[in-house]
BANU-575080 format. One line per 8 residues: their letters; for each residue x, y, z of C-alpha. Coordinates in steps of 0.1 Angstrom, whole numbers, plus 5000, padded with zeros to 4 digits. Layout:
! residues N
a	X Y Z | ...
END
This chain:
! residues 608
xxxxxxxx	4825 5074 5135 | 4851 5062 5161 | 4844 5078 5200 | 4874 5087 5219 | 4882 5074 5255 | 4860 5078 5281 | 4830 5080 5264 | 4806 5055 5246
xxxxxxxx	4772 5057 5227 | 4747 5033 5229 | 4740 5005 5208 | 4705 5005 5202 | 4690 4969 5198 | 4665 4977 5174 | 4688 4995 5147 | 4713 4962 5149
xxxxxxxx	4684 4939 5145 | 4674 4961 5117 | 4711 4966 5106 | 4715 4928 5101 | 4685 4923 5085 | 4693 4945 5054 | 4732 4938 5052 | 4728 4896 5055
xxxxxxxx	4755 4875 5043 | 4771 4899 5025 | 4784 4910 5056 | 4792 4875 5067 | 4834 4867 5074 | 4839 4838 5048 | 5152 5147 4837 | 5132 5159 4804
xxxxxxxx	5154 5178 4773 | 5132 5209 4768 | 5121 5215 4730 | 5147 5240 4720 | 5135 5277 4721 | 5099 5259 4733 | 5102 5246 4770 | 5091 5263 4799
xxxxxxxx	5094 5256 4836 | 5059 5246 4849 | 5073 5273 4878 | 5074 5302 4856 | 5036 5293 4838 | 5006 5314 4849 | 4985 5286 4862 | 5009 5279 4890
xxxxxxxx	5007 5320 4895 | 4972 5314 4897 | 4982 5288 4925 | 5005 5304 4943 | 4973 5332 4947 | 4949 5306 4956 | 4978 5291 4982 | 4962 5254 4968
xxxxxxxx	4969 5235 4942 | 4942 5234 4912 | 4949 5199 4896 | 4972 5172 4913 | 4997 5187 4885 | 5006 5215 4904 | 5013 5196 4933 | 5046 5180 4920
xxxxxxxx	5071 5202 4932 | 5096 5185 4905 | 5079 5181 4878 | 5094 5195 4839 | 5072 5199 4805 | 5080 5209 4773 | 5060 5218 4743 | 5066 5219 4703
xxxxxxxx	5040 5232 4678 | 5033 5207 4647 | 5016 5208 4614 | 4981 5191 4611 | 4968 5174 4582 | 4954 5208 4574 | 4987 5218 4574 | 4974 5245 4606
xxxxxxxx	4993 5243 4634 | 4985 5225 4664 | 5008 5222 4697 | 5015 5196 4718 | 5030 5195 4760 | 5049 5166 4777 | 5052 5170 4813 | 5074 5146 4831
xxxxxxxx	5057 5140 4864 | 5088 5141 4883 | 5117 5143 4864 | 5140 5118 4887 | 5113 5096 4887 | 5112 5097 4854 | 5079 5071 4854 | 5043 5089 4845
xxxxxxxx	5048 5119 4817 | 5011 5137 4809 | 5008 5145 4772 | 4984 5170 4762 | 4977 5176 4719 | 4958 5209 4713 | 4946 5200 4675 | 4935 5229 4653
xxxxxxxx	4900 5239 4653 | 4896 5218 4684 | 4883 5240 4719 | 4896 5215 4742 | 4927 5198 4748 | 4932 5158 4746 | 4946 5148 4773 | 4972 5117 4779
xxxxxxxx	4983 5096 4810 | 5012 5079 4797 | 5040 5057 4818 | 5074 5050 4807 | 5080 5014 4808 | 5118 5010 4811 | 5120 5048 4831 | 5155 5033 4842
xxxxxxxx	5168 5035 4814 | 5145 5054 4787 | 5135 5088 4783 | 5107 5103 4774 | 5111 5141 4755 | 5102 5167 4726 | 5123 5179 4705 | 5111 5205 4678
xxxxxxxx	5133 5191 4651 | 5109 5161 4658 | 5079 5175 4665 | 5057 5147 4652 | 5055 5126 4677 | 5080 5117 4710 | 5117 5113 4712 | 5125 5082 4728
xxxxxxxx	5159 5075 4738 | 5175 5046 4754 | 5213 5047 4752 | 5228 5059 4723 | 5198 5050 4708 | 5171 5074 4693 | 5135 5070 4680 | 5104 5092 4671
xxxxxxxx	5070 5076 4679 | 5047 5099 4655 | 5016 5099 4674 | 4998 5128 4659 | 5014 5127 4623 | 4989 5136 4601 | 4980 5099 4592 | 4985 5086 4631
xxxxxxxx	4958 5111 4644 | 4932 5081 4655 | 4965 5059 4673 | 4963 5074 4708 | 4925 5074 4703 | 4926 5039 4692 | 4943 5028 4723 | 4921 5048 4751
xxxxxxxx	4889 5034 4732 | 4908 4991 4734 | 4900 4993 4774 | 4932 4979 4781 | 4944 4993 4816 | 4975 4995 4802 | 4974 5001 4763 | 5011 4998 4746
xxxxxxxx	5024 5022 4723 | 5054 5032 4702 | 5062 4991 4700 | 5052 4989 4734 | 5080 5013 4753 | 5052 5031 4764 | 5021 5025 4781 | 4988 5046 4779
xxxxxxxx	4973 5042 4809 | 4931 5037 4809 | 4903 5041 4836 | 4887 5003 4845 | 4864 4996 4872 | 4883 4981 4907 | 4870 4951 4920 | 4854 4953 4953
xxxxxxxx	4842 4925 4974 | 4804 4923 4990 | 4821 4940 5022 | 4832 4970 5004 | 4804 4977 4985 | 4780 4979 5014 | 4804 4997 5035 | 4811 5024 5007
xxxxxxxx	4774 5028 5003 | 4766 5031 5039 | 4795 5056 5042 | 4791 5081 5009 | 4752 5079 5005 | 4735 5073 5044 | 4736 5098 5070 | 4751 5080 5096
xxxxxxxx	4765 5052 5075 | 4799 5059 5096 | 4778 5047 5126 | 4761 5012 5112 | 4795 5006 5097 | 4810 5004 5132 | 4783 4985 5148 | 4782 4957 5126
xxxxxxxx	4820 4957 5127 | 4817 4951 5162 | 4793 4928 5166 | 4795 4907 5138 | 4830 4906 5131 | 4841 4908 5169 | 4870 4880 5172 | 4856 4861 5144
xxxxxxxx	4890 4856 5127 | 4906 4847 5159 | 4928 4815 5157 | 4942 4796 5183 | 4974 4775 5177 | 4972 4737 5178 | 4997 4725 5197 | 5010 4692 5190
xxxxxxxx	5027 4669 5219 | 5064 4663 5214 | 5093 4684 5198 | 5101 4660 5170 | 5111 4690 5144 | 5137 4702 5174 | 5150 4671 5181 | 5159 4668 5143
xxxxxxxx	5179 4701 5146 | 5151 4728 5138 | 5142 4739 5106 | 5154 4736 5070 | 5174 4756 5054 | 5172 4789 5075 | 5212 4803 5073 | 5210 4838 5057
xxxxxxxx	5174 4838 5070 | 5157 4861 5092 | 5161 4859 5129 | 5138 4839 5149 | 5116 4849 5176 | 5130 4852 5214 | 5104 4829 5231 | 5100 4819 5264
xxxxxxxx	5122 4784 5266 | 5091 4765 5284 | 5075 4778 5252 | 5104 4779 5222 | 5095 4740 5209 | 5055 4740 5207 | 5051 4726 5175 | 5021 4737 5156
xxxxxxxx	4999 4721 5131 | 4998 4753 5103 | 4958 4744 5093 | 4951 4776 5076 | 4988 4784 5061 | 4978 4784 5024 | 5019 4792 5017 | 5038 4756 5015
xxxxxxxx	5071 4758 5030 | 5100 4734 5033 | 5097 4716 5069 | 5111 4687 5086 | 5093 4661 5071 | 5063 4657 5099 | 5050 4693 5078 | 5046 4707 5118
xxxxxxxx	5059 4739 5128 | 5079 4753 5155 | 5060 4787 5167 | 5085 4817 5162 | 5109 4799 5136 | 5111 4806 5102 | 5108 4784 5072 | 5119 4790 5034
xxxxxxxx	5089 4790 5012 | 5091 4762 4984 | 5105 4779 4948 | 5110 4812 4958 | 5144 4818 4975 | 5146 4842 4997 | 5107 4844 5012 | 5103 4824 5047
xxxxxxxx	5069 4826 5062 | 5066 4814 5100 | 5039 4812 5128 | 5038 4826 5163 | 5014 4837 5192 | 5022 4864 5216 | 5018 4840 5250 | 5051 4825 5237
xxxxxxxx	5070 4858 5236 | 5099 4856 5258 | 5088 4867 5296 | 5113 4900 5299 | 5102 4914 5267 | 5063 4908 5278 | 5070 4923 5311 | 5093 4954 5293
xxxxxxxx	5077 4994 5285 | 5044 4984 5310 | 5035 5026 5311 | 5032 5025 5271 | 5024 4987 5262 | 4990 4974 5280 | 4988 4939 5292 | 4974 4914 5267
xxxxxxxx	4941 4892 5275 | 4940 4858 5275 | 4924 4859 5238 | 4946 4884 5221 | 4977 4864 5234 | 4966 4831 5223 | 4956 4845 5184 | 4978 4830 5163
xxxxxxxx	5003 4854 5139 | 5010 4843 5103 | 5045 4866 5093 | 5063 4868 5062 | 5098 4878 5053 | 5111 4888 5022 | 5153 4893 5020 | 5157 4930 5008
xxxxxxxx	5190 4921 4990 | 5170 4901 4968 | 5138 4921 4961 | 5123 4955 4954 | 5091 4966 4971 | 5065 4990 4953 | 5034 5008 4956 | 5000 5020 4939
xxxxxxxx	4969 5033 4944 | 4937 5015 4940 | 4909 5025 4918 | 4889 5043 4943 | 4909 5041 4974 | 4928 5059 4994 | 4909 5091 4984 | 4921 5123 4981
xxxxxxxx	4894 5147 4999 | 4888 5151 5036 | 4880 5122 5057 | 4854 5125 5079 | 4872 5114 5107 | 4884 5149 5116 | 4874 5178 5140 | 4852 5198 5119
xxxxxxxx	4869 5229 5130 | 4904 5218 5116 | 4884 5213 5081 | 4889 5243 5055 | 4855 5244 5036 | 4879 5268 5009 | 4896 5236 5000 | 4886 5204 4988
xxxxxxxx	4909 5183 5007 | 4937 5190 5026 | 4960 5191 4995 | 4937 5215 4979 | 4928 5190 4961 | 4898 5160 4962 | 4905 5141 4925 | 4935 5120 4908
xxxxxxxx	4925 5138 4871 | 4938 5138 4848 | 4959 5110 4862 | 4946 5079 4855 | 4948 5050 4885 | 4938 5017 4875 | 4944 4993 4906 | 4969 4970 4887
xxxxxxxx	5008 4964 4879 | 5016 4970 4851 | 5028 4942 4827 | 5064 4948 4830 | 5064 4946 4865 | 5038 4917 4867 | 5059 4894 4851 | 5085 4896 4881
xxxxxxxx	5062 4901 4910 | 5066 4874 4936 | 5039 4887 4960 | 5016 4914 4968 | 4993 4923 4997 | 4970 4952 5012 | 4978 4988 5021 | 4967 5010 5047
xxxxxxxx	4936 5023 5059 | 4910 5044 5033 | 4908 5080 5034 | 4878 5080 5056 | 4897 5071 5086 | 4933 5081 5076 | 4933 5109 5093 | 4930 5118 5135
xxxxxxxx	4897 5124 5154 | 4917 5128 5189 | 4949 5140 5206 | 4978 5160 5192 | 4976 5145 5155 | 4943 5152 5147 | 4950 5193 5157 | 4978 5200 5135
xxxxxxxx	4986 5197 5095 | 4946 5194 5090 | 4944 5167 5113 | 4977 5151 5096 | 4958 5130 5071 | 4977 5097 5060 | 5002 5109 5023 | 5008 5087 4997
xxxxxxxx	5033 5089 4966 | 5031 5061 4936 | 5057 5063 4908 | 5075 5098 4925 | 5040 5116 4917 | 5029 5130 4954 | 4988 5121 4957 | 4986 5135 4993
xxxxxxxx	5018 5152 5011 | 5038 5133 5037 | 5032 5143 5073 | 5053 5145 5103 | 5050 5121 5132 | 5033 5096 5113 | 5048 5058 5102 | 5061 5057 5067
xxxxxxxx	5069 5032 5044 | 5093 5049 5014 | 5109 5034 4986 | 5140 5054 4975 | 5155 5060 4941 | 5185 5034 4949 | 5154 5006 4957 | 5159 5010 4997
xxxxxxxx	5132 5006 5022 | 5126 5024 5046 | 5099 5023 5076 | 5101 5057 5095 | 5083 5081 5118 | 5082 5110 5092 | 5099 5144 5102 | 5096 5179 5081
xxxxxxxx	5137 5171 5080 | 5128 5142 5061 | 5113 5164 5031 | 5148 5165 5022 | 5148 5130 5005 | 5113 5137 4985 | 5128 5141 4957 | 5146 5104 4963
xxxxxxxx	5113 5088 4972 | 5096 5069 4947 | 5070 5052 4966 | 5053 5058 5002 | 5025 5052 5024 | 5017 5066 5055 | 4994 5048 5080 | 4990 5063 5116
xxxxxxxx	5016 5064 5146 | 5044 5035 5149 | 5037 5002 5170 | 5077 4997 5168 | 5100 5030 5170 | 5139 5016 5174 | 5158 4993 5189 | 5179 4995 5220
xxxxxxxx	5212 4980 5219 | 5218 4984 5257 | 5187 4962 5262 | 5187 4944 5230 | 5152 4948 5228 | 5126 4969 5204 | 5111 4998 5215 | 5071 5002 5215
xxxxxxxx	5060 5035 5203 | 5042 5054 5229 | 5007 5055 5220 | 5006 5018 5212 | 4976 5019 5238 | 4962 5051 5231 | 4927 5042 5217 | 4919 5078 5203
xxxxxxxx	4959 5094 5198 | 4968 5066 5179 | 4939 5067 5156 | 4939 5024 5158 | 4901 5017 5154 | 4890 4989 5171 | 4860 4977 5188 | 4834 5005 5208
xxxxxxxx	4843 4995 5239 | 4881 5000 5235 | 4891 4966 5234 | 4907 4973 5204 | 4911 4937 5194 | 4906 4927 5158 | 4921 4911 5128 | 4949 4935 5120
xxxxxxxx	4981 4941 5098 | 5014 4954 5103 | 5046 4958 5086 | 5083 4954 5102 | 5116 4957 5096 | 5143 4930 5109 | 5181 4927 5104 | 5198 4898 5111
xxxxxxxx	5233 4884 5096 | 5242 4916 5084 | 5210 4913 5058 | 5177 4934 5062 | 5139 4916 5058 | 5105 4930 5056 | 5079 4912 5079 | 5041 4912 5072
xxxxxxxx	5023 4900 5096 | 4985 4892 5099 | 4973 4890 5139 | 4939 4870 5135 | 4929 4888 5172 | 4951 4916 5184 | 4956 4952 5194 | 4984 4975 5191
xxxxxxxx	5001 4960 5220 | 5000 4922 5211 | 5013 4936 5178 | 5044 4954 5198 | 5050 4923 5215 | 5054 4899 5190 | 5078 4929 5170 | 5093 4931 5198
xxxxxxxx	5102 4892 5200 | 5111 4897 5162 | 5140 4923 5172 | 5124 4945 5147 | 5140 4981 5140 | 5106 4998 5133 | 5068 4981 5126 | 5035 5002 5120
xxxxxxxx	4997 4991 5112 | 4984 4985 5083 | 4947 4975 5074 | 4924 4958 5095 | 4891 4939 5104 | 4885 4916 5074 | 4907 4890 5052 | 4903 4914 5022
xxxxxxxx	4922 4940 5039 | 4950 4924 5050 | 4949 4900 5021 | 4986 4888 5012 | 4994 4863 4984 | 5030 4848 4968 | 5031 4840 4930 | 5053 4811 4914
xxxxxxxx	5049 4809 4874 | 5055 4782 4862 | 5060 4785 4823 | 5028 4801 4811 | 5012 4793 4848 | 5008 4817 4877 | 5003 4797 4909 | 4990 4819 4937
xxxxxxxx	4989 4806 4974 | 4981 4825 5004 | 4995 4837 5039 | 4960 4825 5055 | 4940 4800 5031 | 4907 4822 5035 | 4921 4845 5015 | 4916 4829 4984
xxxxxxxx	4875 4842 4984 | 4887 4877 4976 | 4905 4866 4943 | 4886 4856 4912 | 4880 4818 4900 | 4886 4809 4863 | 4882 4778 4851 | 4896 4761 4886
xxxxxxxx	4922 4783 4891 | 4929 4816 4912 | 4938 4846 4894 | 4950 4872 4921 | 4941 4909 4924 | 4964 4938 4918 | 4978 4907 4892 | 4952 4897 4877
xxxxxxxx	4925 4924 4874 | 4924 4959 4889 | 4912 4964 4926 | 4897 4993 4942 | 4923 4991 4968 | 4959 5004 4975 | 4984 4974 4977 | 5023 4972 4980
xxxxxxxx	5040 4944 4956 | 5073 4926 4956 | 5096 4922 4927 | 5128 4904 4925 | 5155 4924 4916 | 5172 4922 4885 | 5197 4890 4881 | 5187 4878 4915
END
């Protein structure tokens, strides 16, 4: 449990010494066609008049304001009749359909979590002069997948019982989509356990957090004498790149040697860096990864917005920044849901009196069923992912202990929406990361205007208050959001004693050349405002936090295949631990195998 400013609880000696006995090294850093004369509006069925009643949803179904099903009635091999319902999820979307089959005889329904793989192009549907099995249609083209013919009964059965997270069907145009187990790192599983099963687990969490991890992922830069790279006319291959950093001159040619940059990058050919440049990444056009420290931020912008930005310590504005930058024009950015995480009830880290004990969560709802999440991309997406990397913070602290935030909307828990479907509402004032139906991205301070575009959204994550809010054109500079150093407003976790500095995340947007670029950036020591600074140097149009406080969660990792080969490198090379080892090489989560965690991925875009 975070405190809020101006107060502090002791840290008693005894319970750490006790604390780090038991945790030990694992704590260590190292649109649907209705049926004719059968479909029905969702909006005119009883359960949602049971809903509107209750004011809360019942199942996550009923909170998709857009969503379409259809049903037709077939003959079993009995020849008695037996009924099945296809509900498109969100019908723009037009990703994740639920298919229940009510078979004669049987009490309960089967139930079916199915995702269109081509939902571009493809629809899904019933038709009751097929009812068989489902319509799919692509073009001018029109098939029937018979999945509960009489002698196809076991096939949907047969695919839920393979494992397979994603189990193909109807020559593999559709995927059933099956529970698996996320991976979860040492960290993760003590820290879950000390937070769902011991009182107090909140508390011990914190405390080891900040005396065991304090700073120890800081990184200085080593600067190297000379300016050789300068000299031989900066670095490569940069035109229709992102814009560099504005640096203080006495500061703009430190070269730097990148020690723990596990992404190779073209350079000149000493393999030094230049802090605030940026450099292509080797094989994939259109990435460029770069290194920075906020000391070398240009003196106006450090000395801009002092009554919102604090002043930076010697050791936050030293910590080296890894950044990367992917070139929107050429790639598509996407989100899911771990396994386990972010949840869906209430997070403890809430006044108790804005918590409504009628409800199970502040969507009415605390559970994903019948969807199924399973914490990996899918195969036809995998296959054109160029990087991935964490999301925002879990449910248990997505949501605001202190200040405005944390007495309005429920205490304006973090939303999230994966594939169109809407796992926890978006709320206003907080930063947003959308995805619209055109491919655009968007980072945004969300407003109830904005629920105008939910139907548009395909993807978004919510993750506290924004560390960048605009940019001023009179003063070409950024602007810091104004509770970048408000401890307990800003919901920013940190250290007890309000320091605040930490390994943390964040996510930018930059144009430059008349092209737009997504940053992610990894600060190995920093708070809000070293994070607003070196935005700030970065010209960026918005930036907001992510995750925090260990290499797991802010893990980021490029992908190059080669042939049958996937070879994985990382923003910082200590990465590499989370990931699994098979026979000598690294196979990546969210690629790989199915994490417990929510992650964004990058994709190129088609013919690019």
């Amino acid at each position: 449990m975070k405190e809020s400013a101006g107060h502090s609880h002791p840290r008693p000696p005894r319970l750490r010494r006790l604390l780090v006995t038991f945790l030990g090294a694992s704590f260590l850093p190292g649109p649907c066609v209705l049926a004719s004369g059968e479909g029905k509006s969702d909006s005119q069925s009883s359960s949602n008049s049971s809903v509107r009643a209750q004011k809360v949803p019942v199942t996550i179904v009923d909170l998709q304001p857009f969503r379409q099903t259809s049903s037709v009635q077939f003959r079993a091999g009995s020849n008695e009749p037996g009924r099945a319902w296809l509900t498109n999820l969100n019908s723009s979307a037009n990703c994740w359909y639920l298919l229940e089959l009510q078979w004669p005889g049987v009490a309960t329904k089967a139930i079916y979590h199915l995702e269109n793989a081509d939902p571009r192009s493809q629809r899904i549907l019933l038709d009751s002069g097929s009812p068989d099995g489902l319509v799919i249609v692509k073009g001018n083209q029109r098939s029937v997948c018979g999945l509960w013919k009489s002698d196809s009964r076991d096939v949907l059965e047969a695919a839920r019982r393979s494992g397979a997270p994603y189990a193909p069907l109807c020559g593999g145009t559709i995927y059933l989509r099956n529970p698996t187990k996320g991976r979860r790192t040492r960290i993760e599983t003590v820290t879950d356990l000390l937070r769902d099963k011991v009182p107090g687990g909140e508390t011990i969490v914190d405390i080891v957090r900040d005396t065991i991890f304090t700073d120890s992922y800081r990184e200085m830069a080593k600067v190297l004498p000379g300016s050789e790279e300068a000299a031989a006319g900066g670095p490569l291959g940069t035109a229709g790149g992102p814009a560099p950093a504005r640096l203080d001159p006495a500061q703009k040619d430190r070269l730097v040697e990148p020690a723990n940059l596990g992404i190779r990058v073209q350079s000149a050919g000493s393999g030094k860096l230049t802090l605030g440049n940026w450099y292509p990444v080797r094989g994939i056009p259109g990435i460029y990864a770069g290194l920075v420290d906020a000391r070398a931020v240009a003196p106006e912008i450090l000395h801009s917005y002092t009554k919102v930005v604090a002043p930076l310590d010697s050791l936050e504005a030293g910590a080296l920044v890894y950044l990367v930058a992917f070139d929107l024009a050429q790639f598509d950015l996407k989100f899911a849901l771990g396994t386990e995480h972010p949840r869906l009830g209430w997070s403890e880290h809430m006044p108790d009196r804005m918590r409504d004990d009628s409800m199970p969560g502040p969507d009415g709802i605390d559970s994903a069923a019948p969807l199924i999440l399973n914490g990996l991309i899918n195969p036809r997406d995998a296959a054109q992912t160029v990087a991935t990397f964490a999301g925002g913070f879990k449910r248990a602290h997505g949501a605001f202990m202190y200040g405005v935030l944390a007495y309005k909307n429920h205490s304006s828990h973090y939303g999230f929406i994966e594939n169109g479907v809407t796992f926890s509402r978006l709320q206003p004032d907080l930063s947003t990361v959308c995805v619209l139906d055109d491919g655009g991205v968007e980072l945004l301070t969300w407003t109830e205007g904005d629920n105008r575009l939910l139907q548009k959204i395909r993807y978004a994550r919510q993750n506290g208050v924004p560390i960048i809010t605009g940019f001023d054109a009179s003063r070409n500079m950024s602007v810091p959001g104004p509770l970048v150093s408000r401890w307990g407003e800003g919901n920013w976790s940190g250290s007890e004693d309000r320091k605040l500095r930490t390994l943390r995340a964040g996510a930018a947007l930059q144009q430059a050349g008349g092209r737009r670029f997504l940053i992610y950036a990894v600060f190995t020591s920093a708070t809000p405002s070293a994070m607003a600074r070196v935005f700030q140097a970065y010209r960026c149009l918005y930036a907001m936090h992510l995750d925090m406080n260990a290499l797991e969660h802010t893990y980021m990792a490029v992908c190059r295949r080669q042939g049958t080969s996937l070879d994985v490198e990382y923003l910082i090379r200590g990465m590499r631990v989370v990931d699994k080892l098979t026979d000598g090489q690294y196979v990546p989560r969210f690629i790989g195998y199915a994490d417990n965690r929510d992650f964004f991925y990058v994709l190129r875009k088609e013919g690019k």
